[in-house]
C-alpha positions as CSV (number, residue, x, y, z in Angstrom):
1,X,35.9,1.9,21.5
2,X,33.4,-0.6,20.3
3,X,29.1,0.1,20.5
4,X,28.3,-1.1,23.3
5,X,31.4,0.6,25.3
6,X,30.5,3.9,23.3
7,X,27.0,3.4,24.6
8,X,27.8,2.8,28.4
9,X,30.4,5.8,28.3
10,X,27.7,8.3,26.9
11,X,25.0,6.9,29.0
12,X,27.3,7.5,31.7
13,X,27.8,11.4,30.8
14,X,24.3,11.8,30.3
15,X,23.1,10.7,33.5
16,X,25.6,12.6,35.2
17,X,24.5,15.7,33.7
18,X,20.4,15.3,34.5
19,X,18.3,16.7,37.5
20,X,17.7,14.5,40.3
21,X,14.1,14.4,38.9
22,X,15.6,12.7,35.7
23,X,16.2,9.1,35.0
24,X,17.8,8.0,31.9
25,X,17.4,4.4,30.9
26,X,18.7,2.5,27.7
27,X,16.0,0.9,25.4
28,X,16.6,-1.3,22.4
29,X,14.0,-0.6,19.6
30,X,13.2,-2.7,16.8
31,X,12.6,-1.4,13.9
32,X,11.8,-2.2,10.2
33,X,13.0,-5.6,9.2
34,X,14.3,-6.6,12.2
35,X,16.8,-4.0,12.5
36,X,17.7,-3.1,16.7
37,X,18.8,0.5,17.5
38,X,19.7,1.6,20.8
39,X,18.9,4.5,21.9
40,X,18.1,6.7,25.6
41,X,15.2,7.5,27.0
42,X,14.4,10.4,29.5
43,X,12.0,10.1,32.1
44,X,11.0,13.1,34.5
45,X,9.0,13.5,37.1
46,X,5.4,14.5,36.5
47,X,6.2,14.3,33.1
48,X,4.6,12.2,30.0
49,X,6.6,12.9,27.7
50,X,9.5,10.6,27.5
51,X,11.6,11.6,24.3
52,X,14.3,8.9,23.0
53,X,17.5,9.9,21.5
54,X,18.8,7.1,19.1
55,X,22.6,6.3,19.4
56,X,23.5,4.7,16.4
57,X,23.7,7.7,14.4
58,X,25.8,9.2,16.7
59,X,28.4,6.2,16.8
60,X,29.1,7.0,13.6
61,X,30.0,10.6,14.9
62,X,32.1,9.5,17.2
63,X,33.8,7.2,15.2
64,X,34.0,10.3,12.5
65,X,36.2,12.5,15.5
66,X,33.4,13.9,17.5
67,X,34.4,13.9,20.8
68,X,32.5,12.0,23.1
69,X,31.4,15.1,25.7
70,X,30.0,16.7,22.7
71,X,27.7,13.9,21.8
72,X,26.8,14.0,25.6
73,X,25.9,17.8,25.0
74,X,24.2,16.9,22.1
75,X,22.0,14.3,23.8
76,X,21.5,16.3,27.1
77,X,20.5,19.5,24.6
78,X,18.1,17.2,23.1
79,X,16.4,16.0,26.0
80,X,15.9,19.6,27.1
81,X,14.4,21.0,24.3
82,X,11.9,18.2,23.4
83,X,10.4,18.8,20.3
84,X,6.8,19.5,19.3
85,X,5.9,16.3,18.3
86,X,6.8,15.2,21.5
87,X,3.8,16.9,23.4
88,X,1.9,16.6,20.1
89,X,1.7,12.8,20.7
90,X,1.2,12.8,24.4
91,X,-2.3,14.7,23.4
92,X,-2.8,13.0,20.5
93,X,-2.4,9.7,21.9
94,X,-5.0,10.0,24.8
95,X,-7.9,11.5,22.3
96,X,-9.4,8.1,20.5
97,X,-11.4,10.6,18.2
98,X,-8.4,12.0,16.5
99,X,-6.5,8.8,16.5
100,X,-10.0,7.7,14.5
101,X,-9.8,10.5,12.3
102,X,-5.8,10.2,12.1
103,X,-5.2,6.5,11.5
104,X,-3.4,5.6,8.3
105,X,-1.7,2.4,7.0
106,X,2.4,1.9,6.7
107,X,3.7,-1.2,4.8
108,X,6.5,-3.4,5.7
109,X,7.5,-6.9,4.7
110,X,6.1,-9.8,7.0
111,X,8.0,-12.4,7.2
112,X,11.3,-10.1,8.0
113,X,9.3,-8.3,10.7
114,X,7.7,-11.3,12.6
115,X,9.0,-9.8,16.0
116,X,7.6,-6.2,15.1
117,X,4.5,-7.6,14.0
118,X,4.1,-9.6,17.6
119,X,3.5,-6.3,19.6
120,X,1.3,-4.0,16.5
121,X,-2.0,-4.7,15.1
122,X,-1.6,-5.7,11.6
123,X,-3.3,-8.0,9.0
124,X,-1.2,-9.5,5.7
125,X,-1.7,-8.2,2.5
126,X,0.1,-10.5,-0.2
127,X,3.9,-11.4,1.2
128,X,3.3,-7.7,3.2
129,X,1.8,-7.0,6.6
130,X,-0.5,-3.7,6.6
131,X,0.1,-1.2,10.1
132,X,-0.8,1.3,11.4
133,X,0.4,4.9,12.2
134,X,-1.1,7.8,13.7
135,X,-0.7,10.8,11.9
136,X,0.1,14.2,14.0
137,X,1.8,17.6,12.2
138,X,3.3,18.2,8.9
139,X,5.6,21.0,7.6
140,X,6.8,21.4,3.8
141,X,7.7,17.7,3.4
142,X,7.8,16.9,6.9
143,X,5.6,14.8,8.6
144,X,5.4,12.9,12.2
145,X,3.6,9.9,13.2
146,X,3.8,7.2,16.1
147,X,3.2,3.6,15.1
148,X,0.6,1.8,16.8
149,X,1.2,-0.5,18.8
150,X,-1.3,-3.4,21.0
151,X,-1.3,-1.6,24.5
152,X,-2.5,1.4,22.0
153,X,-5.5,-0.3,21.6
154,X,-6.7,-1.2,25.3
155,X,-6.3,1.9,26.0
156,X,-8.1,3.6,23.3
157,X,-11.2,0.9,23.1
158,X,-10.7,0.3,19.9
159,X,-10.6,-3.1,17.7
160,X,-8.5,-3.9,15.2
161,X,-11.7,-4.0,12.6
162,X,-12.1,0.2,13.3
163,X,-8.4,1.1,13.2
164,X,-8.6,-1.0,9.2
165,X,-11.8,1.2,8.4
166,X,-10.9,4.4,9.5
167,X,-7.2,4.2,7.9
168,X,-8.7,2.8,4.7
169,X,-10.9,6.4,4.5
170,X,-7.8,8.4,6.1
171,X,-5.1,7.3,4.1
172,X,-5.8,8.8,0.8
173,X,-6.7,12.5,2.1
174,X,-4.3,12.4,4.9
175,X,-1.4,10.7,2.9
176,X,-2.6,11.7,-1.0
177,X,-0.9,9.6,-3.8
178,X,1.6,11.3,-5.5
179,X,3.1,10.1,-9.7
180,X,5.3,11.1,-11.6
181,X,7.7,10.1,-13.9
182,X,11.4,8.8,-13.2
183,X,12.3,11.4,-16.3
184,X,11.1,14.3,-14.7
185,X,12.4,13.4,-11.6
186,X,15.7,13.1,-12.7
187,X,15.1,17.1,-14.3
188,X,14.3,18.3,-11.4
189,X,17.6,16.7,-9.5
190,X,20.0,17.4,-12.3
191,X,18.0,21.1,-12.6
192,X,18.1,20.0,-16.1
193,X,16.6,17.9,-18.9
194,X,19.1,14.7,-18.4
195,X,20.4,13.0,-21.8
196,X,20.1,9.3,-20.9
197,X,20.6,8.1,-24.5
198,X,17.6,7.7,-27.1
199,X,16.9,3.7,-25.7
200,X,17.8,4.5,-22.3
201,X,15.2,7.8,-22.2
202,X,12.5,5.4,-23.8
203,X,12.6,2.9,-21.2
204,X,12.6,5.4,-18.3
205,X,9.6,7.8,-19.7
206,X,7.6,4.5,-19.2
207,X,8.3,4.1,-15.6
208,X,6.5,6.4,-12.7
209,X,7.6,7.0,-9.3
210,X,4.9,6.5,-6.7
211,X,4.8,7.3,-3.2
212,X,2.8,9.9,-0.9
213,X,2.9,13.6,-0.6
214,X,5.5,13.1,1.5
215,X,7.5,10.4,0.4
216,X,7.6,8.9,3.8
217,X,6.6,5.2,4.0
218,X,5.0,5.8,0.3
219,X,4.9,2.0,-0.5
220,X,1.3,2.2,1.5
221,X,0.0,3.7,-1.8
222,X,-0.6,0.5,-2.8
223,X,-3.1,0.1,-0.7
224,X,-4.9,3.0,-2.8
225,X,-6.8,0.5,-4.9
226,X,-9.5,3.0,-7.0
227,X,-6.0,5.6,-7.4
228,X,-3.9,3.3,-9.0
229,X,-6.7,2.1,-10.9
230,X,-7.4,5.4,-12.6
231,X,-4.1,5.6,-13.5
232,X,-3.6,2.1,-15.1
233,X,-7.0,3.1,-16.9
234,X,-5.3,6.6,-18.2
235,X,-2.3,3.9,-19.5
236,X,-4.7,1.4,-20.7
237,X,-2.7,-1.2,-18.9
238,X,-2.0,-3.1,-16.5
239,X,0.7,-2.5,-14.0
240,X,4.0,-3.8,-13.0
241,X,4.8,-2.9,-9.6
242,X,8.3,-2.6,-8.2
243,X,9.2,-2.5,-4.2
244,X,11.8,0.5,-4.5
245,X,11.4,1.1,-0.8
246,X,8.9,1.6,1.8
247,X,8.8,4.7,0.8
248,X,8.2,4.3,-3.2
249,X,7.2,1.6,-5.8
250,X,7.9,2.3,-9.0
251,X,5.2,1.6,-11.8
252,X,5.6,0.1,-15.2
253,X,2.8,0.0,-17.6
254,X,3.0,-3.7,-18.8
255,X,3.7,-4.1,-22.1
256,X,4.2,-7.8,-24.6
257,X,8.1,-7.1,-24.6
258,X,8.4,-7.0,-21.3
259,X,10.4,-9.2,-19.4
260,X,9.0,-10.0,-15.6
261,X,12.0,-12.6,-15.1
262,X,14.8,-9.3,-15.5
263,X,12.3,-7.2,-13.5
264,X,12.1,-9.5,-10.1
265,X,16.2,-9.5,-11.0
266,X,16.4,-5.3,-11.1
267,X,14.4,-5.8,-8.0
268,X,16.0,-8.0,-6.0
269,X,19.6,-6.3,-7.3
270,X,18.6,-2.5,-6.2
271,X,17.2,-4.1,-2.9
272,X,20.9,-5.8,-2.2
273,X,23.0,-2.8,-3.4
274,X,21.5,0.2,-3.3
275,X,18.0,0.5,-0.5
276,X,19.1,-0.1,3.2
277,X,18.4,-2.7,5.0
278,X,15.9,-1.0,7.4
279,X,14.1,0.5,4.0
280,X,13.6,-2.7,2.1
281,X,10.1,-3.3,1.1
282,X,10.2,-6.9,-0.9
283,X,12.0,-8.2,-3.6
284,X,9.4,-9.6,-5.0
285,X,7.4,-8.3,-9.0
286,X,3.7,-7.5,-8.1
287,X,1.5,-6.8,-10.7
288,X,-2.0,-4.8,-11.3
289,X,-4.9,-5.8,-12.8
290,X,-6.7,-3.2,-14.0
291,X,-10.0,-4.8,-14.7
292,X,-10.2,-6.5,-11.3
293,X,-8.0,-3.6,-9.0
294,X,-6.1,-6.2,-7.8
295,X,-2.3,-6.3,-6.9
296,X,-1.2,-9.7,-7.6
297,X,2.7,-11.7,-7.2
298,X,4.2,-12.4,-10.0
299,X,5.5,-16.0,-10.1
């Protein structure tokens, strides 16, 4: 059974299974890079919440051995139990002073996200497009948000210019910048002091990790101009910047025997065999100027 006959059978099963106040409709949803997922959406009567279940993940499932009433159940169970965030966003989303005091940016590519771009406020930022998210709950290293989006905005009475300010003071408390080395992050994995080899340890003690507290769509860090500042000051240097993700960049002090040319190449190499497609940033070098604060393209 291909997608789309997985997707009509379990759609099927679904609906069969829902009140008569229930209507379940398919939605396609495009997300970052271009990427289309499928998924289900539940809509009740005097309701507005309207959770969506996203099949793709469960294709695999099902393709795995899972049979194909349990994904049903699965589904169904899901749409019964909505989570918090669910009703969290209804609220949240109908209250323009805590989407003002909630607004933070997320970071994507824009050429590869033209069609996104289309429907959500954004404004570029190098080869990048800058969005924005509304911030609702976190937990541990949890967090939720909804993306914002341009019938957001008539709604809300809010322009563009505000949603930039506001997420420009937000950001850093909401979403605080978090560095720290790729050598003590591989400690903490291995739950021991790793033994890379004398050159290989050298090279990775001068490279940092840097995302958010979360490390959910970190990459908007870079946005962060006076934090990233402060610590190209503590290197006295400035900064190559490397796209891991959207949700990390990883930051090299820059140094007269390094090599930008193999950089944009480790770049453009971990983007093609080892980040998914959906959580590709760029492939291009950036770098920081720490006199002016300015992220710049390496050519």
């Amino acid at each position: 059974m291909n997608f789309e006959e997985f997707s009509e059978a379990v759609t099927m099963k679904v609906r069969a299974s829902a009140d008569e106040n229930s209507s379940i409709r398919e939605v396609k949803v495009t997300r970052n890079n271009g990427i289309c997922l499928t998924g289900l959406v539940l809509e009740k009567a005097g309701s507005r919440i309207s959770p969506t279940v996203y099949l793709d993940g469960l294709y695999e499932k099902y393709r795995e051995g899972e049979e194909l009433d349990e994904i049903a159940g699965e589904i169904s169970a899901a749409f019964d139990s909505p989570k918090e965030p669910f009703s969290l966003a209804v609220n949240a989303l109908s209250d323009p002073a805590f989407i003002k005091s909630h607004v933070v940016y997320r970071l994507v590519h824009y050429d590869r996200n033209r069609e996104l771009l289309s429907s959500v406020p954004h404004r570029r930022f190098l080869d990048l497009a800058v969005m924005y998210s509304v911030f609702l709950s976190s937990e541990g290293d949890y967090m939720s948000s909804v993306l914002v989006r341009n019938e957001h905005l008539k709604g809300w009475s809010i322009k563009d210019t505000e949603l930039e300010e506001h997420a420009r003071i937000n950001s850093p408390k909401l979403l605080p910048m978090r560095i720290k080395s790729i050598i003590s992050m591989l400690s903490e994995l291995a739950g021991a002091e790793p033994d890379p080899g004398e050159e290989r340890e050298r090279e990775l003690s001068e490279m940092y990790v840097a995302t958010n507290e979360y490390g959910i769509n970190g990459a908007s860090i870079l946005l962060y101009p006076d934090r990233i500042r402060s610590f190209a000051e503590e290197k006295k240097r400035d900064l190559y910047v490397l796209p891991s993700s959207v949700h990390e960049v990883i930051l090299l002090p820059v140094y007269r025997r390094s090599d930008p040319a193999e950089l944009k190449n480790l770049v453009s190499f971990v983007n093609r065999t080892q980040v998914r497609e959906e959580e590709q940033l760029s492939d291009t070098l950036y770098c920081f100027k720490r006199k002016t604060g300015e992220l710049e393209m390496v050519r």
